[in-house]
C-alpha positions as CSV (number, residue, x, y, z in Angstrom):
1,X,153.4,82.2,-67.8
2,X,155.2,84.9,-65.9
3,X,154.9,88.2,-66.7
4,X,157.4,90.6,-68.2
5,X,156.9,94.1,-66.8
6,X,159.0,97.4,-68.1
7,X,161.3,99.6,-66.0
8,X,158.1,102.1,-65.3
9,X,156.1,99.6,-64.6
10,X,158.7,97.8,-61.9
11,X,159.4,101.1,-60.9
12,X,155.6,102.0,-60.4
13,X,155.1,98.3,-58.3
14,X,158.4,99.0,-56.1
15,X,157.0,102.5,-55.4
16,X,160.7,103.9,-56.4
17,X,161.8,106.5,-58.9
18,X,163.0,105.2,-62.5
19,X,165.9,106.5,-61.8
20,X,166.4,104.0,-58.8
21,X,165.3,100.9,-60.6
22,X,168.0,101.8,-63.5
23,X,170.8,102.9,-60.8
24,X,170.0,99.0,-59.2
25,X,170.3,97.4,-62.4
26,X,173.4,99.1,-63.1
27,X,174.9,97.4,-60.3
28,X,173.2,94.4,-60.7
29,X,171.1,94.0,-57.4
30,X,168.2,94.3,-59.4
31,X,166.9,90.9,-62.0
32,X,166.6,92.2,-65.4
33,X,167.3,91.5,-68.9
34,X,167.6,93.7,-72.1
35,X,165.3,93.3,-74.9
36,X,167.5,96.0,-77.6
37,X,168.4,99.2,-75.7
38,X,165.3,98.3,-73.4
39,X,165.2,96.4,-70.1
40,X,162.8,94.0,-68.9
41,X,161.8,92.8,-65.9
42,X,160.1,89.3,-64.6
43,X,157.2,89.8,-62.5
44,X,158.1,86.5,-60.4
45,X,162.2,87.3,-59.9
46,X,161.4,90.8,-58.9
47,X,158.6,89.3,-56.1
48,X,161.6,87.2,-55.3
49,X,164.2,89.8,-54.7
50,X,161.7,91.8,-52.7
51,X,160.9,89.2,-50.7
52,X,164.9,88.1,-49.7
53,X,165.4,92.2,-48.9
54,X,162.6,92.2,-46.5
55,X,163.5,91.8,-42.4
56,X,161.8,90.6,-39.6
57,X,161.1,93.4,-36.9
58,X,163.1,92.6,-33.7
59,X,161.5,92.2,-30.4
């Protein structure tokens, strides 16, 4: 089952501000979904999106 994390907990594994993870949401970069005035966050899709935003160094 994959896990649903909070916005301080995503925030907390990204090693960003709250702040940031709301602003990204906002403008959609981030995968979330609301649960009432709350948003929510899968564990799996946010290991995804970190993974498509990281580069390869250059040589």
């Amino acid at each position: 089952m994959n896990e649903v994390l909070t916005l301080w907990e995503v925030a907390d594994f990204l090693k960003i501000h709250r702040s940031t993870v709301y602003r990204l949401v906002k403008r959609g970069e981030l995968p979330a979904f609301r649960v009432g005035t709350d948003w929510r966050f899968n564990r799996t899709s946010i290991e995804d999106w970190l993974k498509s935003r990281m580069r390869v160094p250059q040589e």
